[in-house]
N, C-alpha and C positions, 0 to 999 in steps of 0.2 A: 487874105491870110488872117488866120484867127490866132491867139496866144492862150498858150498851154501850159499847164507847170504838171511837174514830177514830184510826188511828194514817194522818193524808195525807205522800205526796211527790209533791211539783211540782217544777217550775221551780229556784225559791228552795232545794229541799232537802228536808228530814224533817221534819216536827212530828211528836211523841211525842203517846200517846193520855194525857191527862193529866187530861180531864174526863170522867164520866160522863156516858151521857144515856141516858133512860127512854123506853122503845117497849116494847109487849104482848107483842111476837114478834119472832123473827129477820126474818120478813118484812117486820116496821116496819121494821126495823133496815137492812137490805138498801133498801130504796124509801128512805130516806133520804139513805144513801150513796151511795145512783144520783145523787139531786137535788146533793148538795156537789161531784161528780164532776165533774157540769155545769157548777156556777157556777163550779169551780177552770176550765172550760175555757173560758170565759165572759175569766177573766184572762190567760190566755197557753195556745195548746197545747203538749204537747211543742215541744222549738227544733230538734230533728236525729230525724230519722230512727232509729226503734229505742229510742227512748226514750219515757217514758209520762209518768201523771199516774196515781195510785193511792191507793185507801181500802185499808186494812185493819181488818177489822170485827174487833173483839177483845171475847170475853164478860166479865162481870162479874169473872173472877179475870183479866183481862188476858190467854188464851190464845186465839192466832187462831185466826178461825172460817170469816173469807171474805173474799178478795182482789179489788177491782172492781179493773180498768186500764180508760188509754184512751192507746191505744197511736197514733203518729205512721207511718204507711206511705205511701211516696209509691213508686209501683211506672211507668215510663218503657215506656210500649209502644213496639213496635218500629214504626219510622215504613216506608210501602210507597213 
């Protein structure tokens, strides 16, 4: 088992990656982050356009590793 921190920003702002958590692989670690990505969007999506909702997956010495977003795009077709 390897230790992994979550450094999220939402809505609300930054939480700092401040807990460890234990997964076998960066792949646990990654399918994790997918899953909190969700529930964060589950609570509010991005409010504006161009703005997101982000994990950064950081390894056991706290150096990142892998950035999820979930980015807000509302794109206006042109009406005929």
């Amino acid at each position: 088992m390897s230790a992994f921190y979550f450094k999220t920003h939402d809505n609300d702002g930054t939480v700092p990656a401040d807990r460890a958590f234990e997964f076998p692989d960066l792949i646990s670690a990654v399918e994790q982050a997918k899953r909190v990505l969700a529930e964060m969007a589950l609570d509010g999506l991005p409010s504006a356009p161009g703005e997101r909702l982000s994990i950064e997956v950081q390894n056991g010495q706290r150096m990142p590793i892998v950035n999820l977003e979930l980015e807000l795009t509302i794109s206006y077709l042109r009406q005929s």
